[in-house]
N, C-alpha and C positions, 0 to 999 in steps of 0.2 A: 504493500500500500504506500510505504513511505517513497519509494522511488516511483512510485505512477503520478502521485503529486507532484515530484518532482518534477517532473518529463510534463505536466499538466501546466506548469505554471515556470518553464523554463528560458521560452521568449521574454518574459519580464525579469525575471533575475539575472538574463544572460546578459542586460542593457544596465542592470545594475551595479553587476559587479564588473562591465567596464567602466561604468562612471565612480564608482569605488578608484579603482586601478588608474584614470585617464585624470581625477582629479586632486589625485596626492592623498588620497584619504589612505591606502594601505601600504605607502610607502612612510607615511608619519607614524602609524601605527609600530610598523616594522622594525621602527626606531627608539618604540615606547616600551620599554623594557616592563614597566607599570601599567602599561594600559593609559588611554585616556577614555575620557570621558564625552558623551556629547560637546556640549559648552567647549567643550577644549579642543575638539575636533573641529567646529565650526567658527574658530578663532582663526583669523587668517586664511581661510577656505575661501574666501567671496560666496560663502555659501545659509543660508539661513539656518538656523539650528532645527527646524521642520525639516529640510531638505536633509539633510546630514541624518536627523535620527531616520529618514525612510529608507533613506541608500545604507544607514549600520544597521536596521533592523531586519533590511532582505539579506543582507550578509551574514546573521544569523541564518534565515531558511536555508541562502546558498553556502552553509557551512564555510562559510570564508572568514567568518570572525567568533568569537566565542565571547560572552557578556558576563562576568563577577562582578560583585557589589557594586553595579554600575559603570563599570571600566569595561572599555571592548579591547579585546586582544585579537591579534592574528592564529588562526590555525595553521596547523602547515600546508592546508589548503591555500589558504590565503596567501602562505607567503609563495607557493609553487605560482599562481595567479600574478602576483605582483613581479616574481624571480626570474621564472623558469623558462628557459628562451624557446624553447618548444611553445608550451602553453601560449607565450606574449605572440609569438608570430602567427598562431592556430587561429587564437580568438581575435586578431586582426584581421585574417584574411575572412573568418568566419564574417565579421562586422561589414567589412568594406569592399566586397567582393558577392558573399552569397547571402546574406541574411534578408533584402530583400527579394532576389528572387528566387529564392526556397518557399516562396509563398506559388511559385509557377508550375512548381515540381510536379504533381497530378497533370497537367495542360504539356509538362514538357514529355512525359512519358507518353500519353495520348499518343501527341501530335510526333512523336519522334526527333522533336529538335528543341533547341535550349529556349525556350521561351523565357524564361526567368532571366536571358542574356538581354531583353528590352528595356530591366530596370537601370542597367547602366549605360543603352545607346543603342544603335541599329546597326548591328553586324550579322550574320551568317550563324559565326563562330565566334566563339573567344581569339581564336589565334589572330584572325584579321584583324580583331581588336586590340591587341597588345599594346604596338604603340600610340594607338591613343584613346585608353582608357580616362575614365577621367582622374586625376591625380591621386587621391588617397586607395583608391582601389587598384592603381597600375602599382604604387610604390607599395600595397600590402601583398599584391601578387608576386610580384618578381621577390621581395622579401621571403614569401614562401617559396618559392620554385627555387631559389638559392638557398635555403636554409638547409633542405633536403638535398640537393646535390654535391654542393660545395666540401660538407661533409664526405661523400663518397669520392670525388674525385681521383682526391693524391690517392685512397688506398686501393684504385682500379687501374689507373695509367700505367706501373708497372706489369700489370698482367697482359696489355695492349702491347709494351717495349717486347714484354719476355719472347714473342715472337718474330722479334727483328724484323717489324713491315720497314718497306722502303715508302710507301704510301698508304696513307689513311685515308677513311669516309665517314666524313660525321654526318648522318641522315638525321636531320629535325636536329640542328644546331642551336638552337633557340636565342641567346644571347650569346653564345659563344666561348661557357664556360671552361666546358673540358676540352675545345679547341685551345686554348690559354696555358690549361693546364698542361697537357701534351706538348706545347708545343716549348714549355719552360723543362719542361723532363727531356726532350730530346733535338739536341742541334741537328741531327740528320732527317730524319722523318718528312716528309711532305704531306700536305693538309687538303683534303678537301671537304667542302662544306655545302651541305644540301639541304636545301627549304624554301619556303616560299622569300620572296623580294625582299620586302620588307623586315623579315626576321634580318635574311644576310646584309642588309643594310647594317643594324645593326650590329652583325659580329663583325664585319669588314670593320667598321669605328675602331671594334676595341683591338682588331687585330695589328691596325696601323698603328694605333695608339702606342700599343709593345715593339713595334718598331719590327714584326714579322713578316709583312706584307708581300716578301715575294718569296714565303714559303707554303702559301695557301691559295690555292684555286675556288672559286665560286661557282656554283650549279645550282640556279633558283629550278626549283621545281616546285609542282602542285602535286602532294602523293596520292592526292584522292583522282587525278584523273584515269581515265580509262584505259590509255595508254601510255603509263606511266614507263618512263623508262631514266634507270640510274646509272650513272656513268660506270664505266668499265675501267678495268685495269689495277685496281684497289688489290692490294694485298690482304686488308681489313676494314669491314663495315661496321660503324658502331653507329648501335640507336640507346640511347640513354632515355629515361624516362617520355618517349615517342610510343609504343603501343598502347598505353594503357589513355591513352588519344583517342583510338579507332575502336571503331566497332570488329565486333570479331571474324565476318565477311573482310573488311575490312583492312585489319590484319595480316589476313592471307595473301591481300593481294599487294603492300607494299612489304611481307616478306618475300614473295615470289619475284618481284621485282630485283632484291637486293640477288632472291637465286640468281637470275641470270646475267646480272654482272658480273656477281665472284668465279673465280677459274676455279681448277678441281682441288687448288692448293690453299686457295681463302678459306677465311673466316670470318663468319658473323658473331660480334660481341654485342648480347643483349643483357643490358640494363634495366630490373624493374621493381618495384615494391612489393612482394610477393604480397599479400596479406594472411595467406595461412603458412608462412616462413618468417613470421616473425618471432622475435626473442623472446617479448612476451605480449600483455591483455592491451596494455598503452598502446603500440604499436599497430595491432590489429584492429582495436577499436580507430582512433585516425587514417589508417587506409577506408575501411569499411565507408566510412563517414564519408570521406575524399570524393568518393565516386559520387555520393550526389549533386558535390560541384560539377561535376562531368554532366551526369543527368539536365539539371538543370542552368548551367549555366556555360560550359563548354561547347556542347556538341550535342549533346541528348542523345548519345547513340551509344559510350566509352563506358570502362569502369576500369577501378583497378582489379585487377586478374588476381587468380589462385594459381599453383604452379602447375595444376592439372590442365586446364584451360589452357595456360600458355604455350605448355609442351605440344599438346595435339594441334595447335595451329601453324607451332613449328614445322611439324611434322607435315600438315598437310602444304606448307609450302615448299615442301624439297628440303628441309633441311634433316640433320641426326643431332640428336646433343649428344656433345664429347665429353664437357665438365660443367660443372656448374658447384657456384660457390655462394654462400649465404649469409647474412647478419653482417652486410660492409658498411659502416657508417651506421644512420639512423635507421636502417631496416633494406636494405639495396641485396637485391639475388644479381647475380653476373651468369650469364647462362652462354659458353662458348659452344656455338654451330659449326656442322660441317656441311658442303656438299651433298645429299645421300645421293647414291646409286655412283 
């Protein structure tokens, strides 16, 4: 009972305890070894002492603070909410990105496309939206999309090196991270980079920026089209957090693409969030969740994937898994393909 109130009444406390969090109320707290009190919380707050005891008293419901003889404390809920760079970048992209249009989530399932994507502009997709979201939701996105990557990177580029490619393929480069990454790990390597215009606009910036410019090639492409075709000659294709994008039709057909580039000596390096390969309940529950961004606010067609799922679609694109390695960073599976037949 006590968690179905909660989940009853969680749109209201989830607005609360960022305004707890966004207006210093549980970072003062954090610091109050004693506890303070109303009156003392709404000292220097610009905030009314009404206003303060409604946001410390959902903090109570939302276990975020704990009340003796009048003094509210942090719980270590609280202080995970205020702290925890997981939790800060979750509840931001939740707030600034999906929280209105999770209200579209039934209409987006229906209708098969992100309808809940209207409450931030008029795009297709999310992706064509990227660069110009509007500010607080493009800086809490890429915030997320970096938090989760950035982490995995360094511990997967050496498993990319250990095969001595002479040329890369970063399929769905997004901003350009683990091209950065790769490209500071190894002075010989050559880059290439595939996505739609806009995104490579993007990495192109940052790749000039480092001053690598003429060891990277550009390949805009649209992976959804029909005949999709990826450039050839790649020693190694890697798609980092790109399938859990597509639908699972979908899938097949820009793995089958990468099939018929790589020669019978490539390798396809998949990156993905497993959500039943995680370490532990944290992690499975935030993938789980993820997906409704996809649903709703992406594409309305995506999810994040199980490993059973992902393997049989490898599989029906021509490829064998060879290895596959789990728990890299914040929850990241690396799943190395071959060729089959």
């Amino acid at each position: 009972m006590h968690r179905a109130q909660e989940l009853a009444f969680a749109p209201l406390l989830f607005h609360a305890a960022k305004l707890l969090r966004d207006r210093g109320l549980l970072e003062r707290l954090g610091r109050a070894v004693a506890g303070l009190t109303v009156a003392e919380l709404a000292q220097g707050s610009g905030m009314s002492a009404y206003g303060v005891t409604v946001l410390a008293e959902a903090g109570l419901a939302a276990r975020l603070l704990e009340l003796d003889d009048g003094r509210y404390r942090l719980t270590r809920t609280g202080q995970l909410w205020q702290r925890d760079p997981l939790t800060r970048v979750n509840a931001d992209f939740v707030a600034d990105v999906c929280y209105r249009a999770a209200e579209a989530l039934g209409e987006s399932i229906d209708q098969e496309r992100p309808v809940g994507l209207e409450a931030l502009g008029d795009w297709p997709t999310v992706y064509e939206a990227l660069s110009q979201l509007p500010t607080r939701a493009k800086e809490s996105w890429f915030r997320f999309d970096h938090f989760y990557s950035d982490a995995s990177f360094p511990l997967l580029v050496g498993d990319v090196l250990g095969r001595s490619p002479r040329r890369v393929l970063d399929v769905g480069a997004n901003t350009g991270r683990f091209a950065l990454t790769l490209l500071a790990a190894s002075s010989d390597v050559a880059l290439g980079l595939a996505d739609l215009p806009q995104q490579l606009a993007v990495c192109q910036s940052e790749v000039e920026r480092v001053g690598e410019a003429g060891r990277v090639a550009y390949h805009p492409v649209d992976l959804l089209k029909g005949d999709l075709v990826l450039p050839a000659g790649y020693d190694v294709i890697w798609m980092s957090q790109l399938l859990s994008c597509f639908s699972e039709p979908e899938v097949v057909h820009v793995l089958s693409a990468a099939r018929r580039a790589l020669g019978p000596d490539g390798r396809l390096f998949i990156v993905e969030t497993l959500w039943d390969r995680q370490k532990n309940e944290v992690g499975k529950i935030c993938l789980l969740s993820t997906t409704l961004y996809f649903t709703a606010v992406a594409n309305g067609r995506s999810r994040m994937y199980d490993e059973a799922t992902l393997s049989r679609l490898v599989t029906a694109a021509g490829f064998e898994l060879e290895s596959e390695r789990h728990g890299i960073g914040w929850g990241h599976s690396l799943l190395v393909c071959r060729p089959a037949g």
